[in-house]
Structures are given as C-alpha cells and as structure tokens.
KOLTI-77382 format. One record per atom (N, C-alpha, C, O): x, y, z negated; residue number from 1; atom name; residue in three letters. Coordinates in nm, 2 decimals, m for minus. Layout:
N
X	Y	Z	NUM	CA	ALA
...
***
This chain:
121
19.88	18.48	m2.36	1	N	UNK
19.88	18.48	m2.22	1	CA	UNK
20.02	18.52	m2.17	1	C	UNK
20.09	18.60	m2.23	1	O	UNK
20.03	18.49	m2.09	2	N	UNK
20.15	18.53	m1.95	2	CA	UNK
20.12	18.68	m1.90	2	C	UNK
20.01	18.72	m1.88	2	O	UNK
20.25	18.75	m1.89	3	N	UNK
20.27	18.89	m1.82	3	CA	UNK
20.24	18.84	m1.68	3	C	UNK
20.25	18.73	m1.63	3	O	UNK
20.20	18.98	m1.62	4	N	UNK
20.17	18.94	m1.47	4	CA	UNK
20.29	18.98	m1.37	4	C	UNK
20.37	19.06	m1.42	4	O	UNK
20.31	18.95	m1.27	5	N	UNK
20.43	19.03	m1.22	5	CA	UNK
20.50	18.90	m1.15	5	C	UNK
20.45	18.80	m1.10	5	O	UNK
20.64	18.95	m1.18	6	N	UNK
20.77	18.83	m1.11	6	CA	UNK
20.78	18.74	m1.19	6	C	UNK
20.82	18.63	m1.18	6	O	UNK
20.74	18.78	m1.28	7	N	UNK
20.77	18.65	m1.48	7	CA	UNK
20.64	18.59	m1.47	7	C	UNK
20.61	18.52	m1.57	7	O	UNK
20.52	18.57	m1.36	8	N	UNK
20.47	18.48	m1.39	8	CA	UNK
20.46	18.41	m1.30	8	C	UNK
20.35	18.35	m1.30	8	O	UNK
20.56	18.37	m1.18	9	N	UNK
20.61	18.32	m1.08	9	CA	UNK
20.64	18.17	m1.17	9	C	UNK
20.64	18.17	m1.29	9	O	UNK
20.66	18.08	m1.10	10	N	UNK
20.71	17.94	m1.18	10	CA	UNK
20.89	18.01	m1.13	10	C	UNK
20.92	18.10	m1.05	10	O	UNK
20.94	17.93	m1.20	11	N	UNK
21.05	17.94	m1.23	11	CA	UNK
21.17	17.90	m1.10	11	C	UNK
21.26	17.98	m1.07	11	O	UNK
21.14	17.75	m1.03	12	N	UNK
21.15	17.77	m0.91	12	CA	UNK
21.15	17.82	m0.81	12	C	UNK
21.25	17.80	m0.74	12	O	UNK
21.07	17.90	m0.78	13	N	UNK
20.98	17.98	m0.70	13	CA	UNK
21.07	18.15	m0.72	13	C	UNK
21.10	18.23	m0.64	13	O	UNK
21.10	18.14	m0.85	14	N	UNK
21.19	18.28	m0.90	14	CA	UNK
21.36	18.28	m0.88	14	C	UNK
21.44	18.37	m0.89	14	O	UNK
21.39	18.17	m0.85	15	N	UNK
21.53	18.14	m0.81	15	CA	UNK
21.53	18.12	m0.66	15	C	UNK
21.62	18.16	m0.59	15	O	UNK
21.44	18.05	m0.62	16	N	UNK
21.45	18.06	m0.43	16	CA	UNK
21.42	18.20	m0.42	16	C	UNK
21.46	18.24	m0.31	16	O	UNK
21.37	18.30	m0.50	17	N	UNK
21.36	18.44	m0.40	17	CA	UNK
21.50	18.50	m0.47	17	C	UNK
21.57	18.56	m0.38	17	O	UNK
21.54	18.50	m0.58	18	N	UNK
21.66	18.55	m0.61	18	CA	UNK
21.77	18.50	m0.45	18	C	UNK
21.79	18.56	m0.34	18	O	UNK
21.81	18.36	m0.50	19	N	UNK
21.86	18.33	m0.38	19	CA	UNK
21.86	18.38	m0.25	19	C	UNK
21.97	18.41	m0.20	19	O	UNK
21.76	18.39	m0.18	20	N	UNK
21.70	18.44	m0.03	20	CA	UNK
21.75	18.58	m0.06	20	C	UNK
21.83	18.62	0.02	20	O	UNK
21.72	18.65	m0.17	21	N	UNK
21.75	18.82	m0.22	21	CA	UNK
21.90	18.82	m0.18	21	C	UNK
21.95	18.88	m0.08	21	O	UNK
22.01	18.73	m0.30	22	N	UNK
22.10	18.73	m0.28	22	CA	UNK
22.19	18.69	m0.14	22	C	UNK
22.30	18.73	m0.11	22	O	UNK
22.13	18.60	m0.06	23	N	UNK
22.21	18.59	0.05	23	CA	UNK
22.16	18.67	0.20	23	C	UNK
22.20	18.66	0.32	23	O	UNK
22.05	18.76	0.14	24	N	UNK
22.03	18.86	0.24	24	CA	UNK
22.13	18.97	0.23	24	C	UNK
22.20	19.01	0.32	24	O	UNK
22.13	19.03	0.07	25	N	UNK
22.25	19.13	0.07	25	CA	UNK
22.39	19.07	0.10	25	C	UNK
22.45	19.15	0.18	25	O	UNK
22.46	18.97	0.07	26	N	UNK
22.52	18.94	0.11	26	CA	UNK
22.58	18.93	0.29	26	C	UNK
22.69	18.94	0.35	26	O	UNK
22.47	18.91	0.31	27	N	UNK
22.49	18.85	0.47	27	CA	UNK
22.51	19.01	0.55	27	C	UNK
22.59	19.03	0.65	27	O	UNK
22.42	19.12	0.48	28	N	UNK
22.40	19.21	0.50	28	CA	UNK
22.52	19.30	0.53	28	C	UNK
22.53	19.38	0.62	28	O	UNK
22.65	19.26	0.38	29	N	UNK
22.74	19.33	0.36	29	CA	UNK
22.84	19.28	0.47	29	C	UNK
22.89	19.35	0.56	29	O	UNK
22.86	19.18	0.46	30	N	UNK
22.97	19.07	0.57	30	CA	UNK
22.94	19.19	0.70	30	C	UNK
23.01	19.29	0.73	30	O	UNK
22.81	19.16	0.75	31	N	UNK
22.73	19.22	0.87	31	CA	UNK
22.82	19.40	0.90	31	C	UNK
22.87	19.43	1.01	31	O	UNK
22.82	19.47	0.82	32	N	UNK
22.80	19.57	0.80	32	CA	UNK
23.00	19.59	0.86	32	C	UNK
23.04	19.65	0.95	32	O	UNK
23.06	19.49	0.75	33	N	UNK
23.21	19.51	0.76	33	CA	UNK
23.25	19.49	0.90	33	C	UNK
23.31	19.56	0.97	33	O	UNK
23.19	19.37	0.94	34	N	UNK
23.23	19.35	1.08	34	CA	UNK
23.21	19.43	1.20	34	C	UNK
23.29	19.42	1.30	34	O	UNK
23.07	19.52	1.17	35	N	UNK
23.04	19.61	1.28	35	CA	UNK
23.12	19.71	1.24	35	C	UNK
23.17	19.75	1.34	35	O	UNK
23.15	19.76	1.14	36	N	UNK
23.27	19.90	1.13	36	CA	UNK
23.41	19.87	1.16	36	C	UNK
23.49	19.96	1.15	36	O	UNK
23.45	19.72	1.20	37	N	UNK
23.58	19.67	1.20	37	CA	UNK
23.54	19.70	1.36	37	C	UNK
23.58	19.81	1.40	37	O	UNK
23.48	19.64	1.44	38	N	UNK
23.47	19.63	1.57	38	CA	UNK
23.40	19.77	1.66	38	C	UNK
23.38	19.78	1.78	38	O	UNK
23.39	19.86	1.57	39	N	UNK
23.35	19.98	1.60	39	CA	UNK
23.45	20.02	1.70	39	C	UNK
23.56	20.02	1.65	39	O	UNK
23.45	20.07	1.88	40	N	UNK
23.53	20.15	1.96	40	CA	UNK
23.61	20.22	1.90	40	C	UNK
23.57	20.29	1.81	40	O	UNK
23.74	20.22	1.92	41	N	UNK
23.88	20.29	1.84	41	CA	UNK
23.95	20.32	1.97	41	C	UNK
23.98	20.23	2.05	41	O	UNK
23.97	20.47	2.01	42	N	UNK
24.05	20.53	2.05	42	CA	UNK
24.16	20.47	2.06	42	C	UNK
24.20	20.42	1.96	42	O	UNK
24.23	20.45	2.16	43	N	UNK
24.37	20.44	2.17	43	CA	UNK
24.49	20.56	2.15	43	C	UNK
24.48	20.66	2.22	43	O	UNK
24.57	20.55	2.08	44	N	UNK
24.68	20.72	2.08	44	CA	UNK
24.78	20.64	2.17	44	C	UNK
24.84	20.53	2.17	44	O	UNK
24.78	20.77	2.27	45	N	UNK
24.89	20.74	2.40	45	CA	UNK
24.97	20.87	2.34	45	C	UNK
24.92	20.97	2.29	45	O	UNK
25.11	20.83	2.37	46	N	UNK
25.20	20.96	2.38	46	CA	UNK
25.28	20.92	2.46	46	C	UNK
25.35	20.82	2.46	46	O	UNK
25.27	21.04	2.55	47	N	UNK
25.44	21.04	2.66	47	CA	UNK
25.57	21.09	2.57	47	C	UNK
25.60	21.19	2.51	47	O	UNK
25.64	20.98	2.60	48	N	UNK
25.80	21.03	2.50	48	CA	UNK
25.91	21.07	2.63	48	C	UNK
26.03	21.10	2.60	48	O	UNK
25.85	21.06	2.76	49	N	UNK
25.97	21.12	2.81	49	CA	UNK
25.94	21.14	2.98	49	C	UNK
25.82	21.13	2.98	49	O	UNK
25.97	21.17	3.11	50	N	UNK
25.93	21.18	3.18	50	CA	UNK
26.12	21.23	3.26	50	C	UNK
26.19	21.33	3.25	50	O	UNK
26.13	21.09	3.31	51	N	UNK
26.29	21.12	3.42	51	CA	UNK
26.24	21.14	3.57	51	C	UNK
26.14	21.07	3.60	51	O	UNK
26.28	21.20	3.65	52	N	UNK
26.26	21.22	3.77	52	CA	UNK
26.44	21.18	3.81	52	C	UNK
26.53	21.27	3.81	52	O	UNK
26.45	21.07	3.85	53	N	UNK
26.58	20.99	3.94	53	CA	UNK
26.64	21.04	4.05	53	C	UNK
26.76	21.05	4.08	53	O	UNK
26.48	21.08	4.15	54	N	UNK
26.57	21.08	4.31	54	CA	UNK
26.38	21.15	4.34	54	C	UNK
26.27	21.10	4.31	54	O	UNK
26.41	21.29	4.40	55	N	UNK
26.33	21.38	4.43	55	CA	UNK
26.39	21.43	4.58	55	C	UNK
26.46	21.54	4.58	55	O	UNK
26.37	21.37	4.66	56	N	UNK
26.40	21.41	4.84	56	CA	UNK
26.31	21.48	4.95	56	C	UNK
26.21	21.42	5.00	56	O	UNK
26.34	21.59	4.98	57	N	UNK
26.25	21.62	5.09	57	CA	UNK
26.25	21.65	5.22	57	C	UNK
26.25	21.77	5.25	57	O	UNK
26.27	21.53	5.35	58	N	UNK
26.33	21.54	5.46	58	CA	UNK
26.19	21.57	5.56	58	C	UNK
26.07	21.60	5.54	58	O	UNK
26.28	21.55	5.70	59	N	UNK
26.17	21.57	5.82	59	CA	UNK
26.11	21.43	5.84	59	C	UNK
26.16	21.33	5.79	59	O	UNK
25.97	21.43	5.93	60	N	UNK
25.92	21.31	5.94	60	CA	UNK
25.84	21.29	6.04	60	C	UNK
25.86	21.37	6.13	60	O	UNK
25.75	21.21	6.07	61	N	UNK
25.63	21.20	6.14	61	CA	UNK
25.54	21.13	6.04	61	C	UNK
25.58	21.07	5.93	61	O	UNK
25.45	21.14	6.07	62	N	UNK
25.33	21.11	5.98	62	CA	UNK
25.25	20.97	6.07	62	C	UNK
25.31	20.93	6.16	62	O	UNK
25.16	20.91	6.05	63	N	UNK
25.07	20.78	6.10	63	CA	UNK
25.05	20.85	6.26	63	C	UNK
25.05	20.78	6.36	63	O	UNK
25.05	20.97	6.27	64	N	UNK
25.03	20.99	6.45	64	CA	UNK
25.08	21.03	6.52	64	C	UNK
25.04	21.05	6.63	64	O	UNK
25.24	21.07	6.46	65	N	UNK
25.33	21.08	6.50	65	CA	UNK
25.35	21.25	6.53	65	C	UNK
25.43	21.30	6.60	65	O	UNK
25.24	21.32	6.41	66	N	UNK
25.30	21.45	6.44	66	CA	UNK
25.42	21.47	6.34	66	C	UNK
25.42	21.40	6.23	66	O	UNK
25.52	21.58	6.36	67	N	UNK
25.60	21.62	6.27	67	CA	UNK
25.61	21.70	6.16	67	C	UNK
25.63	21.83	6.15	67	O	UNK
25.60	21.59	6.04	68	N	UNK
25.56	21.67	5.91	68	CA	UNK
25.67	21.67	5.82	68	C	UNK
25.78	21.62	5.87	68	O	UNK
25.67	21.73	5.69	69	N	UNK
25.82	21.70	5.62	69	CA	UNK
25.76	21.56	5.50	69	C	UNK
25.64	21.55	5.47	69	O	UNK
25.84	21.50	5.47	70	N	UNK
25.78	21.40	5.32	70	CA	UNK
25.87	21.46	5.27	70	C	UNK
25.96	21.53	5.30	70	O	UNK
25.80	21.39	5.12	71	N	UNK
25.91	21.39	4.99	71	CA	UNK
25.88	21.26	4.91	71	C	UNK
25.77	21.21	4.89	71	O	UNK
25.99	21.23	4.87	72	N	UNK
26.01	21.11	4.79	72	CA	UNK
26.05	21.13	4.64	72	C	UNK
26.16	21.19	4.62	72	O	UNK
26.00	21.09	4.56	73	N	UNK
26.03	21.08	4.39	73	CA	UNK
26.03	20.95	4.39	73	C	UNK
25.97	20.87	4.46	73	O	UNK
26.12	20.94	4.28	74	N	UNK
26.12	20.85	4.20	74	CA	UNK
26.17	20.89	4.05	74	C	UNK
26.26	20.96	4.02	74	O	UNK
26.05	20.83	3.96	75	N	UNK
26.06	20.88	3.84	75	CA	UNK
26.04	20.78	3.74	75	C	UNK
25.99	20.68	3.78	75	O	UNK
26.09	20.79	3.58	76	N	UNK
26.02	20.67	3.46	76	CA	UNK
25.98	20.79	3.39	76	C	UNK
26.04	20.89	3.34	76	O	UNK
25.83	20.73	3.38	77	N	UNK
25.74	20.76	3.25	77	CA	UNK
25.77	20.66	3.16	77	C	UNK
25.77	20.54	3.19	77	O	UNK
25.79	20.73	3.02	78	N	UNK
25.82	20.65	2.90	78	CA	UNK
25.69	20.72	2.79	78	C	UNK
25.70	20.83	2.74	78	O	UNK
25.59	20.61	2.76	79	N	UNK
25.55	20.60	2.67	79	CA	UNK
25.51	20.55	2.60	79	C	UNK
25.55	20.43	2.60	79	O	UNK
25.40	20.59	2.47	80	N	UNK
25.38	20.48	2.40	80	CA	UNK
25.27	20.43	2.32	80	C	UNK
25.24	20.52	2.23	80	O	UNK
25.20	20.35	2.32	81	N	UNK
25.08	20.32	2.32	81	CA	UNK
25.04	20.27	2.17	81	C	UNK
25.12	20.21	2.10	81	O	UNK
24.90	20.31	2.13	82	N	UNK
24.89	20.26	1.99	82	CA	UNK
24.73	20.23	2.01	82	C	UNK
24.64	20.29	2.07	82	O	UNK
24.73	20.09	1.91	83	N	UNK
24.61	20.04	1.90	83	CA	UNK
24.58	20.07	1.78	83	C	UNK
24.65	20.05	1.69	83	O	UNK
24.45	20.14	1.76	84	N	UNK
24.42	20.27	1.60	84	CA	UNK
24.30	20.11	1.60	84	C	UNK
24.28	20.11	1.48	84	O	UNK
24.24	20.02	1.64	85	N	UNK
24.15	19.90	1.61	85	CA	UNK
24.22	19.78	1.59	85	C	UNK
24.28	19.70	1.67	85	O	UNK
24.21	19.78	1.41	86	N	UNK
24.31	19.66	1.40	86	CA	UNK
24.27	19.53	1.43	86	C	UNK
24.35	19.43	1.43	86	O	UNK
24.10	19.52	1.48	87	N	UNK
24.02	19.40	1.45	87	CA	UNK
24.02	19.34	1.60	87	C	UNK
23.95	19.24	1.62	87	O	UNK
24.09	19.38	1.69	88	N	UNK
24.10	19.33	1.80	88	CA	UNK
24.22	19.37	1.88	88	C	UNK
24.27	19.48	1.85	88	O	UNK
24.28	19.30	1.98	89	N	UNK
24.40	19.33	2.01	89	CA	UNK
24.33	19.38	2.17	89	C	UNK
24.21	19.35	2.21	89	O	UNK
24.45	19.48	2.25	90	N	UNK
24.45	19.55	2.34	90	CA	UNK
24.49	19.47	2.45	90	C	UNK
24.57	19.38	2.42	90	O	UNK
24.44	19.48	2.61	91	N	UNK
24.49	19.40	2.69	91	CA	UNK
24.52	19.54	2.78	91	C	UNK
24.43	19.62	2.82	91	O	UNK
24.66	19.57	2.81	92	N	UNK
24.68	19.74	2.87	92	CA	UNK
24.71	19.65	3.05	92	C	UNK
24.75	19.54	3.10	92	O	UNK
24.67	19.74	3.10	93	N	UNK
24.68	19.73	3.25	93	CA	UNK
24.70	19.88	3.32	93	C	UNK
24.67	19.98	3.26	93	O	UNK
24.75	19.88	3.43	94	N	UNK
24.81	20.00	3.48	94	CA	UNK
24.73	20.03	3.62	94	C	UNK
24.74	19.95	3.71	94	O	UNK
24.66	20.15	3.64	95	N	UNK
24.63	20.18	3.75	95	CA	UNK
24.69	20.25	3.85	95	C	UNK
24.79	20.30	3.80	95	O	UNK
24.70	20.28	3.98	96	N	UNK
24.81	20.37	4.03	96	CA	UNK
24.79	20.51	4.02	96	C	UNK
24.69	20.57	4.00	96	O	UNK
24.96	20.55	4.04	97	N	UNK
24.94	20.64	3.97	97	CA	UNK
24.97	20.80	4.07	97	C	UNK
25.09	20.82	4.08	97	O	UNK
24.92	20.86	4.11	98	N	UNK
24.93	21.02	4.23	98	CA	UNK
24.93	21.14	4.15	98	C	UNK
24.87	21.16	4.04	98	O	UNK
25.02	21.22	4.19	99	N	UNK
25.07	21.31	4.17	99	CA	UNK
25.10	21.42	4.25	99	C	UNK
25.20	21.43	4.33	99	O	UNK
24.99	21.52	4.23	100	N	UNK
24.92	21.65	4.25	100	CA	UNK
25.01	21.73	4.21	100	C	UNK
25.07	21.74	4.10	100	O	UNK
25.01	21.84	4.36	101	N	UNK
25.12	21.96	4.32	101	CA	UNK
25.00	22.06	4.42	101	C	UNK
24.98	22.02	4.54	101	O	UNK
24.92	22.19	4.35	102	N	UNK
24.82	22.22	4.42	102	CA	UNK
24.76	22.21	4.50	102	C	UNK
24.76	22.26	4.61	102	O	UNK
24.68	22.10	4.44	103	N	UNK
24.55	22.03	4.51	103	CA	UNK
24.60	21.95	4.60	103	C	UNK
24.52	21.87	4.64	103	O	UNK
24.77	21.95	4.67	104	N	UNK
24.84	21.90	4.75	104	CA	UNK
24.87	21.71	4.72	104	C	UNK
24.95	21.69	4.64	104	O	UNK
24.82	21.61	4.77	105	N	UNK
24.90	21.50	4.73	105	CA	UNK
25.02	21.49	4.73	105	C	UNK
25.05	21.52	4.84	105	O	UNK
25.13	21.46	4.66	106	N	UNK
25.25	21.45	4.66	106	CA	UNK
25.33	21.29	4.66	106	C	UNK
25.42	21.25	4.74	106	O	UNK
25.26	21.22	4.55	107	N	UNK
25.30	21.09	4.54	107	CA	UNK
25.21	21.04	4.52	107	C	UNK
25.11	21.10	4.49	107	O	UNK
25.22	20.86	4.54	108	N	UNK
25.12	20.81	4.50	108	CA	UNK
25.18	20.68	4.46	108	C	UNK
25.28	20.69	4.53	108	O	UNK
25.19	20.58	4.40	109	N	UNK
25.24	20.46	4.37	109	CA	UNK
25.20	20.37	4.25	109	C	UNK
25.12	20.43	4.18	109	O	UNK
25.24	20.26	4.21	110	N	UNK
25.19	20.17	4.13	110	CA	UNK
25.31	20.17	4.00	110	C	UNK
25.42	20.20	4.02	110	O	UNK
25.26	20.12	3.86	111	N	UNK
25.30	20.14	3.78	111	CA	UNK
25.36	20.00	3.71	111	C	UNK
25.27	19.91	3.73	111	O	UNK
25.45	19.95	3.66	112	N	UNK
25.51	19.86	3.61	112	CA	UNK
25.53	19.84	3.45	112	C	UNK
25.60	19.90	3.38	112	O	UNK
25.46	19.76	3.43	113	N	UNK
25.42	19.78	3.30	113	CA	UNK
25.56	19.69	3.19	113	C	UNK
25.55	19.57	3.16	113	O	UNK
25.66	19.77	3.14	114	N	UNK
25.75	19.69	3.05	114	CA	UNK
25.72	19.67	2.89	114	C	UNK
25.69	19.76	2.82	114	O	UNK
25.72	19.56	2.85	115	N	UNK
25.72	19.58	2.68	115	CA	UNK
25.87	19.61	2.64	115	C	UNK
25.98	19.56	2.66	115	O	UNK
25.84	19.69	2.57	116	N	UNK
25.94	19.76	2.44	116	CA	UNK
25.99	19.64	2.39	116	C	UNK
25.91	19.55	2.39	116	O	UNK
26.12	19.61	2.32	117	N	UNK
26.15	19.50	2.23	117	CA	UNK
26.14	19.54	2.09	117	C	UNK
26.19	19.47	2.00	117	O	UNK
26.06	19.68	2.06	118	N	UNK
26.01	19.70	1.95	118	CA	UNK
25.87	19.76	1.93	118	C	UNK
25.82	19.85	1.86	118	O	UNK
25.82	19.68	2.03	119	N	UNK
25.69	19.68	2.05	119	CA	UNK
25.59	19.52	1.95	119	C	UNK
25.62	19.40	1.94	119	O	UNK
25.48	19.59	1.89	120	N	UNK
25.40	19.50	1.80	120	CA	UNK
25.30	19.46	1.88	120	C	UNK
25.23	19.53	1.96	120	O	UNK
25.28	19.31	1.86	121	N	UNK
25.13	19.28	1.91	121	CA	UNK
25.06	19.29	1.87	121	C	UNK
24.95	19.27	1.92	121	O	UNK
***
C-alpha cells in the first residue's frame, strides 16, 4: 500500500501545489521589499546659513492711513535638503514664509526655490 499524506497525492497534483506554494512565497517576498522601500521617509532639512542683507525701520502709514513705523528685511536662507527614501524621488515646493518677533508679525513673503549645482536628483 501507499503512505497517506502529501505522497499519496498523484504526482501532478504535488507539483501544481509546490508551484502555487512557491510563487505565493515568492510574490510574498517581492511584496514585502516593496512596501519597506515605499515606507514614509522623513526628509533631513538643515539650515546652513541665514544672511540678513537689508533690515530697515522707518515711519509709515498703514492700509488706513494711521501712522505706524514698518520694517523691511531682506534675507537668504541657505539650506539643504535630503531625501533619506531612495525608492521615490521628492517634488519640494515652498510655502510663504512670516517671521515672528513676540507674537508680533514682522515679515511675511514668498520663497524662491534655487537648485544647487551640486545638488542630486
């Protein structure tokens, strides 16, 4: 007589489940790489430098014409940005940007985004 079990499967029948077996682990492992490749990765930002150009503070009127003082900056933030997710590339965009001197608004303006010439895609 015949053992009972997997060995008394026809023989066919024992290579399509091998098969089906092996391309489930397989598919499984592929699966597995891809979701830890595409896993959310922090960005590392570092400020390398902060110039302030032209910092003015004269007399003024304001939108109703009372008389207030402004101040004007102008400044370059220099930094530098790292993509820590190698499996997808970064699309960086700039929001504007205000600048708070106790609780006070001070500046407010938009940011101009330059690439580095030793900057990597």
């Amino acid at each position: 007589g015949r053992a009972g079990g997997f060995s008394a499967l026809p023989r066919k029948v024992r290579y399509g489940l091998g098969f089906v077996a092996a391309f489930l682990v397989l598919f499984t492992f592929f699966a597995l790489i891809l979701w830890g490749a595409s896993r959310n990765q922090k960005p590392v930002v570092s400020v390398n430098s902060v110039t302030f150009h032209n910092f003015v503070i004269q007399a003024g009127t304001d939108a109703s014409l009372v008389p207030t003082e402004m101040s004007t900056i102008n400044a370059t933030v220099r930094l530098t940005f790292r993509n820590t997710g190698s499996f997808f590339g970064v699309h960086v965009t700039a929001q504007p940007v205000t600048l708070y001197y106790s609780q006070l608004l001070m500046a407010s303006g938009d940011v101009s985004i330059h690439s580095s010439p030793h900057a990597h895609p």
